[in-house]
C-alpha positions in Angstrom: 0.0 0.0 0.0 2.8 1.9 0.7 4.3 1.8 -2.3 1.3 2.2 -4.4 0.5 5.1 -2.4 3.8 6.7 -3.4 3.6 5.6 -7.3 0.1 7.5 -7.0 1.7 10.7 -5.6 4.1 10.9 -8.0 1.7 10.2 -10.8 -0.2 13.3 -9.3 2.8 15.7 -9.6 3.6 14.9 -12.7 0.4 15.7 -13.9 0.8 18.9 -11.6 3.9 19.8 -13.2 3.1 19.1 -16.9 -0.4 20.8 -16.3 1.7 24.1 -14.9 3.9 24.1 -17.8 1.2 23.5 -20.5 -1.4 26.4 -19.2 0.0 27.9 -15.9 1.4 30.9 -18.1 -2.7 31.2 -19.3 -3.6 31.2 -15.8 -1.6 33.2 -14.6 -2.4 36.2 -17.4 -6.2 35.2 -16.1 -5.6 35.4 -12.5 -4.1 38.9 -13.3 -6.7 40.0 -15.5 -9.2 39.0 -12.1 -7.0 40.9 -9.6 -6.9 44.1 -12.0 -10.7 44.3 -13.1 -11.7 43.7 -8.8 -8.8 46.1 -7.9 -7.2 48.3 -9.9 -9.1 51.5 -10.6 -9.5 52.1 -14.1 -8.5 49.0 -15.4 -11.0 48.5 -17.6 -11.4 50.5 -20.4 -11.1 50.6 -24.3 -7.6 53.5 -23.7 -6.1 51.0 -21.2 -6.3 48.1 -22.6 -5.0 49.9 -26.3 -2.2 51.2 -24.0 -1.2 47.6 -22.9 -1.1 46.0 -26.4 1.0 48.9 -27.6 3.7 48.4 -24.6 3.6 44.6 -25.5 4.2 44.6 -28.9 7.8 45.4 -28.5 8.6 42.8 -26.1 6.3 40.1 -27.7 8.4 40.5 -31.0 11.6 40.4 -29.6 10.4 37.3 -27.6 9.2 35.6 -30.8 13.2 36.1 -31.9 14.8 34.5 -28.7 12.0 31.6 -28.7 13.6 30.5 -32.1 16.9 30.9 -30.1 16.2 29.1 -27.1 14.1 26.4 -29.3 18.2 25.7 -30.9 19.1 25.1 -27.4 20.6 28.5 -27.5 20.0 32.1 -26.2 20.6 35.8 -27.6 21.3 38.4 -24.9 22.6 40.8 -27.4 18.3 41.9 -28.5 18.4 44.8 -26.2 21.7 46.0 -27.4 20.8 45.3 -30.4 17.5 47.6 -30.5 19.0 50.4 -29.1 21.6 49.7 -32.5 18.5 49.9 -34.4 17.4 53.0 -32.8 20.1 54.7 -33.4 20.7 54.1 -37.0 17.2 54.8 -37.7 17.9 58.7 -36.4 20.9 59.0 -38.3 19.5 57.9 -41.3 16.1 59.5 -40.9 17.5 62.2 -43.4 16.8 59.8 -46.4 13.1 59.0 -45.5 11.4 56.6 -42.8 11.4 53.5 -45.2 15.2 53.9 -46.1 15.9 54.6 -42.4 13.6 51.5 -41.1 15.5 49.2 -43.7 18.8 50.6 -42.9 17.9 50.0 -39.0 16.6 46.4 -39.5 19.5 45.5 -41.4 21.9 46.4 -39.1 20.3 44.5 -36.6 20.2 41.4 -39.1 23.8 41.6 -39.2 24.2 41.3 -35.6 22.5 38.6 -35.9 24.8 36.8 -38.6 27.6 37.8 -36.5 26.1 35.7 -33.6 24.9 33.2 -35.7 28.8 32.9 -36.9 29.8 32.7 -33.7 27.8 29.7 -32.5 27.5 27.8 -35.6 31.1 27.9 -37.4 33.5 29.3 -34.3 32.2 26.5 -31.9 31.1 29.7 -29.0 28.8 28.7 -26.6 25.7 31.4 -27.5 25.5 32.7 -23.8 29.7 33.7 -24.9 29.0 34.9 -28.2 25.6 36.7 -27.9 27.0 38.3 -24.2 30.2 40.1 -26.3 27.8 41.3 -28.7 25.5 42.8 -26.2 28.2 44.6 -25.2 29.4 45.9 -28.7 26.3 46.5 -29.9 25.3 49.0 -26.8 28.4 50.4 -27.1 28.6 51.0 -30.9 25.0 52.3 -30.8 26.0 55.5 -28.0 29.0 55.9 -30.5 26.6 56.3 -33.2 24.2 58.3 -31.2 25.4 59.6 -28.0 22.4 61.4 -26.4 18.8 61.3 -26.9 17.2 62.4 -30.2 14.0 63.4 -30.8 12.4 61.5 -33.8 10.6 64.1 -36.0 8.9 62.3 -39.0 5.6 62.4 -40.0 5.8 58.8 -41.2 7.2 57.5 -37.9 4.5 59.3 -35.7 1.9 57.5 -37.9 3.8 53.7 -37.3 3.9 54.7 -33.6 0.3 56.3 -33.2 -1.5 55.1 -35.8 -4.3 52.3 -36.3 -6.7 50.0 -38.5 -10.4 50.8 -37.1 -9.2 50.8 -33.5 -5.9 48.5 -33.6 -3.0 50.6 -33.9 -0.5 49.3 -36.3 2.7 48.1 -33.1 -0.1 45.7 -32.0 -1.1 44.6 -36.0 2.5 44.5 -37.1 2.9 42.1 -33.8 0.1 39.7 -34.0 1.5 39.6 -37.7 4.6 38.2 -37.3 3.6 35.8 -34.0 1.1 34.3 -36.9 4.2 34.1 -39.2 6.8 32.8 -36.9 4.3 29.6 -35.9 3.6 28.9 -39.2 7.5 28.9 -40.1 8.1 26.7 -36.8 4.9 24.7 -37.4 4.9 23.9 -41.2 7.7 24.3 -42.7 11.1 22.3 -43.1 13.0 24.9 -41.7 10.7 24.9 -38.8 11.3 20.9 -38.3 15.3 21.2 -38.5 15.3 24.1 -35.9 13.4 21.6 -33.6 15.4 18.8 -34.5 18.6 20.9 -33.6 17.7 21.7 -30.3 16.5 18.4 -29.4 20.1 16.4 -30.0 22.5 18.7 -32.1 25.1 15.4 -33.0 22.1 13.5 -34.6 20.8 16.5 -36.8 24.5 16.1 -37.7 24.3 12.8 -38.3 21.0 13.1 -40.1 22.6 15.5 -42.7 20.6 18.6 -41.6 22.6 21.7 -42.3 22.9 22.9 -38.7 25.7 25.6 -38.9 23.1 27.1 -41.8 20.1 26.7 -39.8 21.5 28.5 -36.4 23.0 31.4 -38.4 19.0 31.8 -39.9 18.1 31.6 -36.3 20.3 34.3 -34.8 19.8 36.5 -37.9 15.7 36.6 -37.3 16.4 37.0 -33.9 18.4 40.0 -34.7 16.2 40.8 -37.1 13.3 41.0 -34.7 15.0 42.9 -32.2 15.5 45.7 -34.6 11.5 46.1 -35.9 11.3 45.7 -32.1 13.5 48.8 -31.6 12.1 51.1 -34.7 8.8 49.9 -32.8 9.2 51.6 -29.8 10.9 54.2 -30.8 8.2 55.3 -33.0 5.8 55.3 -30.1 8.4 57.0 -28.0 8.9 59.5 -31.0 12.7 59.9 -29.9 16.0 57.7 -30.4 17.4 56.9 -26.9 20.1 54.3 -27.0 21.2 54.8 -23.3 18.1 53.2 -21.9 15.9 52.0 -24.8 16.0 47.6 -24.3 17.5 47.7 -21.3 17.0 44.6 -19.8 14.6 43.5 -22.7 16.4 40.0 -22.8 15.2 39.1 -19.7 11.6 40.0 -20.6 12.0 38.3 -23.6 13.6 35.4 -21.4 10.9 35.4 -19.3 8.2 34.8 -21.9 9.5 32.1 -23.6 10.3 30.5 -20.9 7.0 31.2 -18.5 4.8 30.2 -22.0 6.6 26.4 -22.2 9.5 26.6 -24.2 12.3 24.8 -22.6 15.7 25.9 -22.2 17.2 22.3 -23.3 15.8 23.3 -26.7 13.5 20.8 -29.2 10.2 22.2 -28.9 8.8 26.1 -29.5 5.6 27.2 -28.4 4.2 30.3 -29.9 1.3 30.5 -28.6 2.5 30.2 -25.0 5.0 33.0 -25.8 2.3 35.3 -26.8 0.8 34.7 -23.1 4.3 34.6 -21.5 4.9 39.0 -22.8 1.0 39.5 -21.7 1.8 38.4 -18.2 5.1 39.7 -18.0 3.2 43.3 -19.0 0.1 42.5 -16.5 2.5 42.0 -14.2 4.1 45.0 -14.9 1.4 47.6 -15.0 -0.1 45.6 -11.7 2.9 46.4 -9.7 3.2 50.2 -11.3 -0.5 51.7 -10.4 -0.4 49.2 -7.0 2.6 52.4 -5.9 5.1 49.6 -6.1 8.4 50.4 -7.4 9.8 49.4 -10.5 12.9 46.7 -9.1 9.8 45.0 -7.5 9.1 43.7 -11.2 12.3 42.6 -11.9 11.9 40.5 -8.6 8.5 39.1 -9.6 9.7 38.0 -13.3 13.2 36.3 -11.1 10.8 34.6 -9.1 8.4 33.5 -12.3 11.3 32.8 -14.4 12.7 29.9 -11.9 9.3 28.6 -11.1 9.1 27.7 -14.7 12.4 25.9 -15.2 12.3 24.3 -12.3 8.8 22.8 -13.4 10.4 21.8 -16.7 13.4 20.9 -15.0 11.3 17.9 -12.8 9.0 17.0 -15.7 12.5 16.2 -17.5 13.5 14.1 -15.3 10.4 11.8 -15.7 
């Protein structure tokens, strides 16, 4: 009896633990949405919620980048570095219009990206090495380019950053945009199936004749690539270039969201969906904190705290 009783206990957390890591990050965004509409005073209402899908967007697209990352058993710490690149070389070359400027700015980021992708895939660097150096160079190339904060002045950027489509203003469209296109590249496609099959044993896609070192440079250059849309993002809404502070700490946040929505950090599986939830609780959580009178570092605790509740319920469903 003993025994069985102990076999039955066990069964019971592993459901508990699968259960949490399949939909705890979509309880947790409903639990929040609870607390906020019983006690937070003006919660709901049509400007709020607008406000919180236009703070998400940035975050929920640089996430989408450092899902494909982590799904490679890999990482990219360089995606707030690399927005506040992006930010800057969208102000400097504003001069030849917003679409040359936006291209210029997305590219650079994209080459960050190969540079990283380099790294891991040809040089042999562990990604939390090579991404790490380029975090530094990029933030430090980016106050080169731009040492102060600029204001953004550009017709065509106020209307990226302010404007909408019959109520949904185009950060949160251009968002939910490329989540759809992101799942369907991981989803359906052949790409999508080698990225998973990297992360899940990286000698046996070798040994199956996938083209790893090609597939991980893709990954790091989308990642980059996402991180700088992300950056000309919020800098349109901010309507000023501010690469001192602009993704600070946005690699946690983006961390955090894979992470919280399922994706483990031992790489072979990417969930999109969950990632979507994972940058709506991290920004519930957020704005929860802020008009609660709590100070900002309290956030930083709360998505510590969510952040190893999450591996370590991946962590002992992995060792079932």
């Amino acid at each position: 009896m003993t025994e069985l009783a102990l076999a039955q206990g066990r069964v019971g957390r592993d459901r508990l633990l699968r259960l949490l890591q399949e939909y705890g990050v979509y309880a947790g965004v409903a639990a929040l949405l609870l607390f906020n509409f019983a006690f937070t005073d003006h919660f709901v209402s049509a400007e709020n919620f607008r406000t919180q899908a236009v703070q998400v967007a940035p975050v929920l697209i640089v996430a989408l980048g450092m899902a494909l990352a982590i799904g490679t058993e890999g990482v990219d710490l360089s995606v707030g570095s690399v927005m506040a690149l992006s930010t800057s070389l969208l102000s400097l070359y504003l001069g030849y219009g917003p679409w040359a400027a936006v291209l210029v700015a997305v590219a650079g980021g994209t080459l960050i990206g190969l540079a990283n992708g380099t790294l891991v895939a040809h040089l042999g660097v562990q990604p939390i090495v090579a991404t790490l150096a380029l975090m530094v160079a990029c933030r430090g190339l980016a106050l080169v380019l731009l040492p102060q904060l600029k204001d953004v002045r550009d017709p065509g950027m106020t209307a990226l950053g302010s404007g909408d489509v019959l109520g949904v203003p185009y950060l949160v469209l251009i968002a939910v945009g490329l989540a759809l296109l992101v799942a369907f590249v991981v989803r359906r496609t052949t790409f999508g199936r080698q990225l998973l099959a990297i992360g899940d044993s990286r000698p046996a896609a070798r040994l199956a004749g996938l083209p790893v070192r090609r597939v991980l440079i893709v990954v790091y250059a989308c990642s980059g690539a996402l991180a700088a849309v992300a950056g000309v993002l919020a800098t349109a809404r901010l309507t000023a270039s501010d690469p001192t502070s602009l993704g600070t700490l946005m690699e946690l946040s983006a961390i955090t969201a894979v992470v919280v929505g399922g994706t483990p950090l031992s790489g072979g599986r990417v969930r999109i969906g969950g990632t979507v939830a994972g940058a709506v609780l991290i920004q519930l959580l957020t704005t929860t904190l802020v008009k609660h009178d709590l100070p900002p570092s309290w956030t930083q605790m709360a998505q510590a705290v969510v952040i190893v509740g999450a591996v370590y319920a991946a962590r002992e469903r992995g060792k079932r």
